[in-house]
C-alpha positions as CSV (number, residue, x, y, z in Angstrom):
1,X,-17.2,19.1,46.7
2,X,-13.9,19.2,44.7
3,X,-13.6,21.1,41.9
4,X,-11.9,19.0,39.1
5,X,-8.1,19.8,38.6
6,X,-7.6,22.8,36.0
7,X,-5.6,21.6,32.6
8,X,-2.2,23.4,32.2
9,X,-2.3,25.7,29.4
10,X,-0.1,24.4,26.9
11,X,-1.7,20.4,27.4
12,X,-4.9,22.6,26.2
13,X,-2.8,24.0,23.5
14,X,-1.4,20.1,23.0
15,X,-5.0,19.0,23.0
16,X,-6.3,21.5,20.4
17,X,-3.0,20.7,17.8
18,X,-3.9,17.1,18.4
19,X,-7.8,17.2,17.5
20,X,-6.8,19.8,14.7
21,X,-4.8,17.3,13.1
22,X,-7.1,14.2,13.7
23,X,-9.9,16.4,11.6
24,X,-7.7,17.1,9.0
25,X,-6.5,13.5,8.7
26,X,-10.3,12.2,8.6
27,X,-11.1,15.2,5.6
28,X,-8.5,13.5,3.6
29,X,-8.8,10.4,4.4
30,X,-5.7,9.3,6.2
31,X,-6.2,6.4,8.0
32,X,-3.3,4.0,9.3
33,X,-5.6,1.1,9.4
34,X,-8.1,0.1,7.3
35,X,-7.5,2.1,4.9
36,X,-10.1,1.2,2.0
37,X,-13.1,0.5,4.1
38,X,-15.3,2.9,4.6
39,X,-15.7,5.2,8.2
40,X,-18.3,7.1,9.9
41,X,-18.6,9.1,12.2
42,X,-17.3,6.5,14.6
43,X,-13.4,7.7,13.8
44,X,-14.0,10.5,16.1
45,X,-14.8,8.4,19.1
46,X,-10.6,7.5,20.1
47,X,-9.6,11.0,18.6
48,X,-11.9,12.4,21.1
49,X,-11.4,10.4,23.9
50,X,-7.6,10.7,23.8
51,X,-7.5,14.5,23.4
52,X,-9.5,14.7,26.6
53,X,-6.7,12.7,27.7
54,X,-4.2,15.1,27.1
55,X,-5.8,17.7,29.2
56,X,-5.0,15.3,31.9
57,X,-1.4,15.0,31.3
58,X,0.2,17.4,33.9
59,X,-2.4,17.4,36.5
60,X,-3.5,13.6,36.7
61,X,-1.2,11.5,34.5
62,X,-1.8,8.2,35.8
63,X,-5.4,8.6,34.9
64,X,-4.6,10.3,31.2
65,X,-2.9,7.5,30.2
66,X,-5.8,5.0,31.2
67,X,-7.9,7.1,29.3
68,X,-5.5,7.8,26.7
69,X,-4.4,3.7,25.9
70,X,-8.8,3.6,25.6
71,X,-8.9,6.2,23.4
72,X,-6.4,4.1,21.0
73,X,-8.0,1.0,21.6
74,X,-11.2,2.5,20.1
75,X,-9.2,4.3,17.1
76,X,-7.8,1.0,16.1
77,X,-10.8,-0.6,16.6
78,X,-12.7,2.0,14.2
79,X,-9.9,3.3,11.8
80,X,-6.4,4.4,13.1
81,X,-5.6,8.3,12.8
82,X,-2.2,9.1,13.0
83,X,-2.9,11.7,15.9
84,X,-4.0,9.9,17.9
85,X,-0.9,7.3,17.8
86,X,1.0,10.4,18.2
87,X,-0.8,11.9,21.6
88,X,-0.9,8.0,23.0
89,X,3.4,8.2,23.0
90,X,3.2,12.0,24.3
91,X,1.1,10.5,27.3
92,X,3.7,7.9,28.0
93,X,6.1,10.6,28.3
94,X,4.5,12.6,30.6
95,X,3.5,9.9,32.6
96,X,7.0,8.9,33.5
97,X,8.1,12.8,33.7
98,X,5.1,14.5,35.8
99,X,3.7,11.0,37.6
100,X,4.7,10.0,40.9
101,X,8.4,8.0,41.4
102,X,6.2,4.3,41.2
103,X,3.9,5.5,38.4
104,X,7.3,6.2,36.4
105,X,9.1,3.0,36.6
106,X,6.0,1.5,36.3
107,X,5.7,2.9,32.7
108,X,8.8,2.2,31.5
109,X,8.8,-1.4,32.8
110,X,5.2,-1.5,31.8
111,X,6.1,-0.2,27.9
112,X,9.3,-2.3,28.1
113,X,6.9,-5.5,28.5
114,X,4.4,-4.7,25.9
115,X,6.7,-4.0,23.4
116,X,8.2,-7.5,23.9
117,X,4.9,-9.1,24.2
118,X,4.2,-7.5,20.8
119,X,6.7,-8.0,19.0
120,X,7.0,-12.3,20.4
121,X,3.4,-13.0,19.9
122,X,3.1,-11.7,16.0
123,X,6.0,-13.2,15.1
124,X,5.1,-16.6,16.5
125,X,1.5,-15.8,14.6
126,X,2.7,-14.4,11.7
127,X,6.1,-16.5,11.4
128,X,7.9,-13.3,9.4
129,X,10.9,-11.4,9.7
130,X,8.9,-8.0,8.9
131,X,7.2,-8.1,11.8
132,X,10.3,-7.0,13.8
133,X,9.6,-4.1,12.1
134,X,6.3,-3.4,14.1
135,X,8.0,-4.4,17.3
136,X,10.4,-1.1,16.4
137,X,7.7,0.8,15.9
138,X,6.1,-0.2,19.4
139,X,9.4,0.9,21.0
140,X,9.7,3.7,19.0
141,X,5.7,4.5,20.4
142,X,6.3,3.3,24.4
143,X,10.0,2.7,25.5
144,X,11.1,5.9,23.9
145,X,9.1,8.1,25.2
146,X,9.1,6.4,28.4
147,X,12.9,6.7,28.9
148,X,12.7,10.3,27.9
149,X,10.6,11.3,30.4
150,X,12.5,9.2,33.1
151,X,15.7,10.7,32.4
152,X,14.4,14.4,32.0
153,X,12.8,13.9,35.6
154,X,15.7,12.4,36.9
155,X,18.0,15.7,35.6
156,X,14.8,17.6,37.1
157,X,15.1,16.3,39.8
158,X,18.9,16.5,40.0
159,X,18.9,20.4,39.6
160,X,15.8,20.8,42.0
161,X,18.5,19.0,44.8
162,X,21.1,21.4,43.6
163,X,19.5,24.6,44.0
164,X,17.8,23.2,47.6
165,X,21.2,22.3,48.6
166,X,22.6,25.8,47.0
167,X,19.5,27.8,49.1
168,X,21.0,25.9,52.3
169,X,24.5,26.7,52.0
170,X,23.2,30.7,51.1
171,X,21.5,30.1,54.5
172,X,24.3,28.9,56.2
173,X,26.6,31.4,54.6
174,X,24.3,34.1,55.9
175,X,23.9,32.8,59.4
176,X,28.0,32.4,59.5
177,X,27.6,36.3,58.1
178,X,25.1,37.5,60.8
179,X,27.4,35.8,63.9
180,X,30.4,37.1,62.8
181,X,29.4,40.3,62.7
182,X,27.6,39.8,65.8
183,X,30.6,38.4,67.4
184,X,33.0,41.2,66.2
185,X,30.5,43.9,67.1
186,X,30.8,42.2,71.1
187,X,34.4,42.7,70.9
188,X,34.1,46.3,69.1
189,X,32.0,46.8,72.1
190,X,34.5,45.4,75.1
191,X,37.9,47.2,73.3
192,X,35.8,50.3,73.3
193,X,34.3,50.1,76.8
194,X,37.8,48.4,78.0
195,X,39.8,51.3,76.5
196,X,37.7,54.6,77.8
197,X,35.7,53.5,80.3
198,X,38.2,54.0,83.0
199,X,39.2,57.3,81.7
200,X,35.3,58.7,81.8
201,X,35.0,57.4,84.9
202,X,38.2,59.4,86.5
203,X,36.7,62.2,84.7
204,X,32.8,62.0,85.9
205,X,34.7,61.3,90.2
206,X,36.8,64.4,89.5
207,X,34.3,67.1,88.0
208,X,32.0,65.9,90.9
209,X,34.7,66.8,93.1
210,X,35.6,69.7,91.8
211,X,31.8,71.1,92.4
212,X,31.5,70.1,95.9
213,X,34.6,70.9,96.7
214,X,35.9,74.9,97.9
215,X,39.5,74.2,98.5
216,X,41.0,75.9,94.8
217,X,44.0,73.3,95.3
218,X,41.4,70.8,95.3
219,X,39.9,71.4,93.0
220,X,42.6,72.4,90.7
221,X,44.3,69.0,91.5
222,X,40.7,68.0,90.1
223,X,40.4,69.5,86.8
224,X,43.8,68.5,86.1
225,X,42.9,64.9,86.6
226,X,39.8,65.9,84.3
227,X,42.1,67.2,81.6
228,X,44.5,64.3,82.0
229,X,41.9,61.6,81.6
230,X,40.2,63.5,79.2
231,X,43.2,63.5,76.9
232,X,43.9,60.1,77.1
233,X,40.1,58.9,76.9
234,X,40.3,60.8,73.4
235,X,43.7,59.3,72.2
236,X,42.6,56.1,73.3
237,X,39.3,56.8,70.7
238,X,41.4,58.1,68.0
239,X,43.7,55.1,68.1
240,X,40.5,52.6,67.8
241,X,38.6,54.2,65.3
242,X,42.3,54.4,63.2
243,X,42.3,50.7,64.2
244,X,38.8,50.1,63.0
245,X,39.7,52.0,59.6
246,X,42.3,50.8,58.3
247,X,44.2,47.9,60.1
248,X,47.1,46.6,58.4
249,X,46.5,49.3,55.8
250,X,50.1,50.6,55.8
251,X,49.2,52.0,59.3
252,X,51.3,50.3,62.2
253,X,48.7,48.5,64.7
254,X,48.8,48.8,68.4
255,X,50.5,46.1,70.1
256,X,48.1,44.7,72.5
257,X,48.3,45.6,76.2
258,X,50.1,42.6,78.4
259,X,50.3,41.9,82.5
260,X,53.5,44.2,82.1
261,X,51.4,47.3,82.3
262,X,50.0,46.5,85.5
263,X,51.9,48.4,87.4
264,X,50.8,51.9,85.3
265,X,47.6,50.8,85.9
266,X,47.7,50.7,89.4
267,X,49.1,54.3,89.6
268,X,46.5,55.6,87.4
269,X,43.9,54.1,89.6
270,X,46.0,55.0,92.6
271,X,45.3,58.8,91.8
272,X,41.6,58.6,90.3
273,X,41.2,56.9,93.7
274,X,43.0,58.9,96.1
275,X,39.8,61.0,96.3
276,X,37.8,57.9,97.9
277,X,40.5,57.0,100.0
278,X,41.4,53.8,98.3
279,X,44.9,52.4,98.1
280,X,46.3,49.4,95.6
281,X,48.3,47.4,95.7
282,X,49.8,43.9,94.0
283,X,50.2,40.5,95.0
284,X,52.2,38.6,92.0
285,X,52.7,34.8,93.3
286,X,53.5,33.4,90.2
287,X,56.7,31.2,90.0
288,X,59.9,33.2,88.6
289,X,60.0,30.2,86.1
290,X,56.6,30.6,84.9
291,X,56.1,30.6,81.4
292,X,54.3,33.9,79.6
293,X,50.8,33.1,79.0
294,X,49.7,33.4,75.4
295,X,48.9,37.0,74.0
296,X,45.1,36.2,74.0
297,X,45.3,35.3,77.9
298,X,47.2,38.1,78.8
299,X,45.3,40.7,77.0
300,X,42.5,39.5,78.6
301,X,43.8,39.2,81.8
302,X,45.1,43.1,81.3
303,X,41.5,44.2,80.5
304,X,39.8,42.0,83.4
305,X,42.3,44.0,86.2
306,X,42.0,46.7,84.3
307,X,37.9,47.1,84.8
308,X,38.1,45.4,88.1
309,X,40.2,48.7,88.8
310,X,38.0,51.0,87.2
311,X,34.8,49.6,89.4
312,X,36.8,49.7,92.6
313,X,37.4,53.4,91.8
314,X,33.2,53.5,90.4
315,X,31.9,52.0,93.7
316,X,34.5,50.7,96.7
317,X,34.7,51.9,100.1
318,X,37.3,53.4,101.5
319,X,40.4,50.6,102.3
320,X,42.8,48.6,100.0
321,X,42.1,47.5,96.8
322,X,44.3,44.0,96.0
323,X,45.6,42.4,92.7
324,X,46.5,39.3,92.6
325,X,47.9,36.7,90.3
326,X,48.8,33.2,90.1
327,X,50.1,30.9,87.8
328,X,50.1,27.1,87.3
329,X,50.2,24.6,84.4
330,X,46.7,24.9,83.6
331,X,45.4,28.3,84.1
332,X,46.5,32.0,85.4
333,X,44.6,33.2,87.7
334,X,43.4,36.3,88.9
335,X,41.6,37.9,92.1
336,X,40.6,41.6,93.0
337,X,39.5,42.2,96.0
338,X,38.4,45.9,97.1
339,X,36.5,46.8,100.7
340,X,32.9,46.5,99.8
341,X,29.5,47.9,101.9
342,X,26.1,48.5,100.9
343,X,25.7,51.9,102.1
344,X,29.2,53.3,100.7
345,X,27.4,56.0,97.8
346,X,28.5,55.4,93.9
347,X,30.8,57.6,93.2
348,X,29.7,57.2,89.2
349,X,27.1,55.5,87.4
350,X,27.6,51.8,86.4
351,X,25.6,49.9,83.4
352,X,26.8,47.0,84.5
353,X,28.2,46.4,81.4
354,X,31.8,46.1,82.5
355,X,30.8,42.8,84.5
356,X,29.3,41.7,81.2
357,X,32.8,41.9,79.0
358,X,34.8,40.7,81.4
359,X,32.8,37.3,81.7
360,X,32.7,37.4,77.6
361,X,36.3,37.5,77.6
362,X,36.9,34.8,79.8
363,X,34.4,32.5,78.1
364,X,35.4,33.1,74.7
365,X,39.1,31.1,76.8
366,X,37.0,28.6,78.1
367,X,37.8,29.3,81.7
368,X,35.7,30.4,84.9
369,X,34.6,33.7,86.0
370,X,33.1,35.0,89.4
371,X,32.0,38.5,90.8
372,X,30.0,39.4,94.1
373,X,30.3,40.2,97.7
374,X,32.7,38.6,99.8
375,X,33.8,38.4,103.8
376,X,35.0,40.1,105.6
377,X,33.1,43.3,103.8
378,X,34.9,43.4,100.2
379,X,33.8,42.6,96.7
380,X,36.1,39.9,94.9
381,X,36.4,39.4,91.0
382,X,37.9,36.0,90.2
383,X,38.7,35.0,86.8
384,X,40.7,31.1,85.6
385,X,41.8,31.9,82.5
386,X,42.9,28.4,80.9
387,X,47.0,28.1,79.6
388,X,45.7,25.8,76.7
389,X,43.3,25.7,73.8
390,X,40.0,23.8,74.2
391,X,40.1,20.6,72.6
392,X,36.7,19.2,71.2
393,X,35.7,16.2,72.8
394,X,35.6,12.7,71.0
């Protein structure tokens, strides 16, 4: 079974004011109708039954007012207390505040049409002007505390869809938060792989050399590769982290790498590679007329050749490794071919996570990326990196 709903503790606290003042009117005598007849004990009966009323007001107000307009019935009907006049209008009010949206407008039509009715049928009984007075003092009783409670619930209400839609945009703001710092910690993570990568990778070829090796030319050619790369891998760090500090703090920033460099990057993979017998080379088909692709498409085409390079040097066999670039008016494009077999040995560990930037960067451009074996025997990295912005579609 249900257990019946709890009062609130101030409509206790409401209840108890309301009977205190009821027994005090009855000691003295203060009655609001019939006021020189005598009364019994029966002048409790509506004070009674409407402060049980109150207790009702919060947790089941369509029912406390039922009980509360019987409870004034019976008080007129056996002597008229003030009090309980008093706790009727309080139930109006919280009716239309803590009711449901239909038991609300019902009160205040609902008070609305008995104060009319009221105040039209006494005067046509009584036929005097005074008893607009009493039709007042019904509106005073239904309609204003009616309206009160409407409009406080409508504010109420008001401030509860303010601070919903305040908690939503928090969330949003937060989301926003979390995926920018998501996002900026992916492209922390490709500039830092993009940038040393290469360099560890010379350096982890070379040492290995330089162990297996018993030629002291060899391996002095070696470890000067493995100082070389070592230096740059570390100026490379410093420049990032002083990037990361404090960019545009009074410090110049970096101009970002462009297809311009290409040629140094082919030389610097030229001599980590001579050890594996690979050779480079470029292929540049683009028209002498073409324009210069925008910074964000060239950097990005820069580090895609650039870790093609580095994975040729990583894990190609022996041959020619191949750059190439077109250009039209929709997309550069670029294609890096190196001699591929299964059984050629790794020359230094991979994570794989090279493959993983470069297809970031290209889909952050919208374009089309591609990596895997290829025939005859050779591994090809292709990657369309679109000329234009992406438009949204209508």
């Amino acid at each position: 079974m249900l257990s019946p709903p709890r009062p609130h503790r101030d409509d206790v606290l409401i209840a108890v004011a309301g009977l205190a003042g009821g027994l005090v009117a009855i000691a003295f005598g203060l009655y609001t109708f019939r006021v020189n007849d005598p009364h019994g004990p029966e002048v409790m009966a509506g004070l009674i039954v409407t402060c049980a009323a109150e207790l009702l007001r919060r947790v089941a107000p369509g029912r406390a007012l039922a009980l509360g307009g019987a409870g004034v019935v019976i008080d007129l009907l056996t002597g008229g207390l003030l009090a309980v006049i008093v706790m009727f209008s309080d139930l109006v009010y919280a009716a239309a505040l803590y009711g449901r949206a239909r038991l609300a407008r019902s009160v205040v039509t609902g008070s609305v049409v008995l104060t009319v009715a009221i105040t039209v049928g006494t005067l046509a009984w009584l036929r005097e002007p005074e008893v607009l007075l009493l039709g007042a003092v019904s509106a005073g009783l239904t309609v204003a505390p009616a309206w009160t409670g409407l409009i406080i619930r409508s504010h109420r209400d008001a401030a509860a869809a303010e601070r919903l839609r305040a908690e939503q945009t928090a969330l949003l703001a937060e989301m926003d938060r979390v995926q920018a710092v998501a996002a900026e910690r992916s492209r922390m993570a490709r500039e830092l792989h993009d940038r040393v990568a290469n360099h560890l990778s010379a350096i982890a070829i070379h040492s290995t050399a330089a162990l297996s090796l018993g030629e002291p030319a060899a391996t002095r050619e070696a470890l000067s590769v493995i100082r070389e790369n070592s230096t740059q891998g570390l100026t490379e760090m410093r420049r990032l982290i002083g990037l990361l500090r404090e960019a545009g703090g009074g410090q110049a920033v970096e101009a970002s790498p462009s297809l311009d460099g290409l040629d140094a990057l082919l030389r610097d993979a030229a001599r980590n590679g001579a050890a594996g017998g690979l050779r480079f080379s470029r292929r540049d088909e683009r028209p002498p007329d073409a324009a210069r692709p925008p910074a964000p498409v060239e950097l990005a085409a820069y580090r895609i050749v650039q870790e093609s390079l580095t994975n040729a040097v990583k894990h190609a066999a022996p041959g020619e490794v191949t750059v190439t670039l077109r250009q039209d008016a929709q997309a550069l494009r670029i294609t890096v071919t190196s001699p591929f077999h299964e059984r050629t040995p790794t020359r230094a560990p991979g994570s794989r996570a090279g493959l993983v930037g470069m297809r970031e960067r290209v889909d952050l451009l919208g374009g089309t990326f591609g990596a895997g074996p290829a025939a005859p025997a050779s591994w090809r990295v292709e990657a369309a990196l679109p000329l234009r912005e992406r438009t949204p579609q209508s």
